[in-house]
C-alpha positions as CSV (number, residue, x, y, z in Angstrom):
1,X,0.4,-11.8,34.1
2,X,0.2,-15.0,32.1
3,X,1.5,-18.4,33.7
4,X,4.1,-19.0,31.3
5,X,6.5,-15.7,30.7
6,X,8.5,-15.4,27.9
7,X,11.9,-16.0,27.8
8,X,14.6,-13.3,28.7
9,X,16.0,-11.3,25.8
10,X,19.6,-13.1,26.3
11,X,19.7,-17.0,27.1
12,X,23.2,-17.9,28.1
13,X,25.8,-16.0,26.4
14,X,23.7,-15.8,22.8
15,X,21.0,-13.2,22.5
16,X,17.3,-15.2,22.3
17,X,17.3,-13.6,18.4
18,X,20.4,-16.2,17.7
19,X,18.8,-19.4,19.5
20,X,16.0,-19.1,17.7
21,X,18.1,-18.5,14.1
22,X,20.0,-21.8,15.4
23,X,16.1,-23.4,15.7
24,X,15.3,-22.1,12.0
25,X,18.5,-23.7,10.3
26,X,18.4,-26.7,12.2
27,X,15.2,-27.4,11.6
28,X,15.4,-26.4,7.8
29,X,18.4,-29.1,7.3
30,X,16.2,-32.1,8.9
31,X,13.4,-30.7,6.2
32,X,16.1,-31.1,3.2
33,X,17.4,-34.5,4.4
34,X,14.0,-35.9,4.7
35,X,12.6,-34.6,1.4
36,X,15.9,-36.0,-0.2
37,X,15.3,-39.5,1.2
38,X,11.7,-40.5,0.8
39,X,10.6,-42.4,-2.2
40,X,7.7,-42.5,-4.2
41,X,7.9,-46.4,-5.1
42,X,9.2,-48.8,-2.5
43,X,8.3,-48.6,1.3
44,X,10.9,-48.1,4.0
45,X,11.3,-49.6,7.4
46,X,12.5,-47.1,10.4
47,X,13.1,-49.3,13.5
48,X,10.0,-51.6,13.5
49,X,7.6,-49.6,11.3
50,X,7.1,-50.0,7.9
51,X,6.6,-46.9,5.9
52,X,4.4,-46.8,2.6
53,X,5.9,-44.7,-0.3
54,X,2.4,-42.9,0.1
55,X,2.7,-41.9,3.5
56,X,6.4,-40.4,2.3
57,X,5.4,-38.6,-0.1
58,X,2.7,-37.3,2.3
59,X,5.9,-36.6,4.6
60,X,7.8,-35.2,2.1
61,X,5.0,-32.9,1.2
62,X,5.0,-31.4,4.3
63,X,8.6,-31.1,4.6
64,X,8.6,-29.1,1.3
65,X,5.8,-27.2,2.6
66,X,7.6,-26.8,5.5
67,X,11.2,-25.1,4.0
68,X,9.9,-21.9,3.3
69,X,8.1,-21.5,6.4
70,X,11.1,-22.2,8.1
71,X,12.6,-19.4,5.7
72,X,9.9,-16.9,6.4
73,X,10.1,-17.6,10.3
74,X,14.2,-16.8,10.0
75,X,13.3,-13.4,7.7
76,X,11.1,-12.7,10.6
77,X,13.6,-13.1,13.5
78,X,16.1,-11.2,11.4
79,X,13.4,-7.9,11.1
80,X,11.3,-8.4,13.8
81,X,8.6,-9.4,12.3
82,X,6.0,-11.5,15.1
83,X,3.6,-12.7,11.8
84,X,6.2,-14.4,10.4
85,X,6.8,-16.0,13.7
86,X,3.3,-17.0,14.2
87,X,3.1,-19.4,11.1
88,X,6.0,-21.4,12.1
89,X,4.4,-21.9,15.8
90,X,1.7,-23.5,14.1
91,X,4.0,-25.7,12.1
92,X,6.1,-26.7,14.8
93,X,3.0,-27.7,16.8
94,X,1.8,-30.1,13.5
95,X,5.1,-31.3,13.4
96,X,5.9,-32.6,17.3
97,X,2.1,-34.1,16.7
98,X,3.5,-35.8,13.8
99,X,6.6,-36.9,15.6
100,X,4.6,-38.4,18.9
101,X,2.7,-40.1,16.1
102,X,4.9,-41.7,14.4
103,X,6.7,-42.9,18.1
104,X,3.4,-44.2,19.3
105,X,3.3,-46.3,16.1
106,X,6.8,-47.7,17.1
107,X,5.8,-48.4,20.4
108,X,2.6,-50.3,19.3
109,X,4.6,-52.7,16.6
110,X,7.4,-53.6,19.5
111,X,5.0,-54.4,21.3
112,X,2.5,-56.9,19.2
113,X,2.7,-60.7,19.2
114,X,4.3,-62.4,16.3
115,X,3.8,-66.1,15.4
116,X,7.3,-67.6,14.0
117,X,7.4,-71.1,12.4
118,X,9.7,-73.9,13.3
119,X,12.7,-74.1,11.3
120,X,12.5,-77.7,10.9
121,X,9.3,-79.8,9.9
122,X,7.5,-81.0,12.9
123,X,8.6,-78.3,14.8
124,X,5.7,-76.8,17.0
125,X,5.4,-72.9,16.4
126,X,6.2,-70.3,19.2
127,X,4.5,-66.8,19.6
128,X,6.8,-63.9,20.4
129,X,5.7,-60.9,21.9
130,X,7.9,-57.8,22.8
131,X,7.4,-55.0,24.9
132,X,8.7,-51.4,23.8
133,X,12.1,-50.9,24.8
134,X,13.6,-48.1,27.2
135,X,15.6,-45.8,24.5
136,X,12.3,-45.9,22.1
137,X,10.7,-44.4,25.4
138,X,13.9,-42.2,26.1
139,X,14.3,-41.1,22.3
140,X,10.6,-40.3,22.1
141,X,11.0,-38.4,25.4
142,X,13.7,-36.4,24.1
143,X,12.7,-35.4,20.8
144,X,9.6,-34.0,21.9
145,X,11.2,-32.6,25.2
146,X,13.5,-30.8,22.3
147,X,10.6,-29.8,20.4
148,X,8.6,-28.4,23.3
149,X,11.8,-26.6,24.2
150,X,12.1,-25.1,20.2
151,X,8.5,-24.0,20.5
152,X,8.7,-22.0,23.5
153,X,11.9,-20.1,22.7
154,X,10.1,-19.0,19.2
155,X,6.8,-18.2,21.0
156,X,9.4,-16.1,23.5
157,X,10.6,-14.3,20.4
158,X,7.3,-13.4,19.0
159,X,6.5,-12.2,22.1
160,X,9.5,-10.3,23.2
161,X,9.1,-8.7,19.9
162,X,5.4,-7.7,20.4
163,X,6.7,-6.4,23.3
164,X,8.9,-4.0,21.8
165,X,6.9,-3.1,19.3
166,X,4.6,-1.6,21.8
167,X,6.7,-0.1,23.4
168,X,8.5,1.9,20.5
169,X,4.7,3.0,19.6
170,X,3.9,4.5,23.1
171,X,7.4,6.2,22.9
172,X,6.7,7.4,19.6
173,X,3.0,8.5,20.3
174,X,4.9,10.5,23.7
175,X,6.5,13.4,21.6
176,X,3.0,13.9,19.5
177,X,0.7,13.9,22.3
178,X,3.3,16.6,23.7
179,X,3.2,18.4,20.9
180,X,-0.9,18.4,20.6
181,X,-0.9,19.1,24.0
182,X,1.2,22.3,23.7
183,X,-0.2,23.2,20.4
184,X,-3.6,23.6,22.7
185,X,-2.2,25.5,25.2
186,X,-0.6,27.6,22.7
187,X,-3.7,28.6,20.9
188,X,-5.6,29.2,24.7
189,X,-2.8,31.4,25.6
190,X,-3.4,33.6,22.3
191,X,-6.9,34.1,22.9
192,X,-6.4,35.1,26.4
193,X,-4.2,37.5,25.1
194,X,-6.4,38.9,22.2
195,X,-9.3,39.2,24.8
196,X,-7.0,41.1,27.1
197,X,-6.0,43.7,24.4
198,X,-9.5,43.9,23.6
199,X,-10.3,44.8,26.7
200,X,-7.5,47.4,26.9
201,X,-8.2,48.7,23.5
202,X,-11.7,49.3,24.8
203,X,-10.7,51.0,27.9
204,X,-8.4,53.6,26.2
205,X,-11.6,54.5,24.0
206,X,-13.9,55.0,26.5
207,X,-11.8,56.1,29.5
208,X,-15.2,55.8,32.2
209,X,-15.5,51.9,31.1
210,X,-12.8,50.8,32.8
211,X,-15.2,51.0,35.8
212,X,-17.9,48.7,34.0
213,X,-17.8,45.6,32.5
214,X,-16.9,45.3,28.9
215,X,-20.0,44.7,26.7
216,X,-21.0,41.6,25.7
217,X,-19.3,39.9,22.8
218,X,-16.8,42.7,22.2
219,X,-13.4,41.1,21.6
220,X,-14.5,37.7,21.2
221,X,-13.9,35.8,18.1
């Protein structure tokens, strides 16, 4: 047994099958609304970082490429299909990278020094430097506690559904091995019985031989 177990089949009152559907269409409308608002010519500022239209378009890249994993992944919670699950592990994981990323980059620009000029003429300068403050710390804590949490109720579904695939094939390959089984027996039984009624059909034509063995090779097949 593995250190970390899957999930249970049922989570609450919803089946695991629905969280993880929840996951999928949450996480597909957070693709959309990003992709709709980065730009390709003028930067944007989110809290104290300054965003380049290149590194949007980089992020809206990977949003795009992102939608129809997210697609696939939902297809594949639907039909029980663990591949399709599998792909959108992997983008999950890229993506909470991405996020604790971009958090660190917050953290890091609250807390350089910046030099501010006097407003008046003769005024001395004064340097000001912050320090991140407690709900950066607490947002980036829960957005990646959330992700963490996404990621292991998928990898649960992939698993459970491993899991059940396995078992449906030992319960299928049950009845066959069965049947081979019996089929063996079967033909065992008939050649125990054709060697018997050899035997008898040799001891009604030579009435004295049923005092000696049969001869060798007679009734065999």
């Amino acid at each position: 047994m593995g250190i970390l177990q899957p999930a249970p089949a049922v989570v609450g009152s919803l089946s695991l099958a629905a969280v993880v559907g929840a996951i999928c269409f949450v996480h597909f409308l957070i693709c959309v609304s990003v992709l709709a608002s980065v730009s390709s010519e003028k930067s944007v500022q989110v809290g104290s970082v300054m965003v380049s239209s290149t590194l949007q378009c980089v992020i809206g890249a990977f949003c795009l490429v992102g939608i129809p994993i997210i697609v696939h992944a939902s297809i594949g919670t639907l039909f029980r299909v663990p591949s399709h699950l599998t792909a959108y592990i992997f983008y999950m994981f890229l993506s909470m990278i991405g996020v604790a990323v971009f958090f660190m980059e917050m953290a890091k620009h609250e807390h350089n020094c910046v030099t501010q000029m006097p407003d008046q003429p003769g005024g001395m300068a004064t340097m000001v430097c912050g320090i991140p403050s407690v709900g950066t710390f607490f947002m980036m804590l829960i957005v990646l506690l959330f992700i963490c949490v996404a990621i292991y109720l998928v990898w649960s579904m992939n698993e459970n559904i491993r899991r059940r695939t396995e078992t449906d094939l030992f319960r299928y390959q049950e009845p066959l091995a069965l049947q081979a089984q019996m089929a063996h027996e079967a033909q065992q039984y008939a050649a125990m019985q054709d060697r018997q009624a050899a035997e008898l059909a040799y001891g009604m034509k030579n009435p004295g031989a049923q005092w000696s063995p049969a001869p060798m090779g007679y009734g065999t097949h």
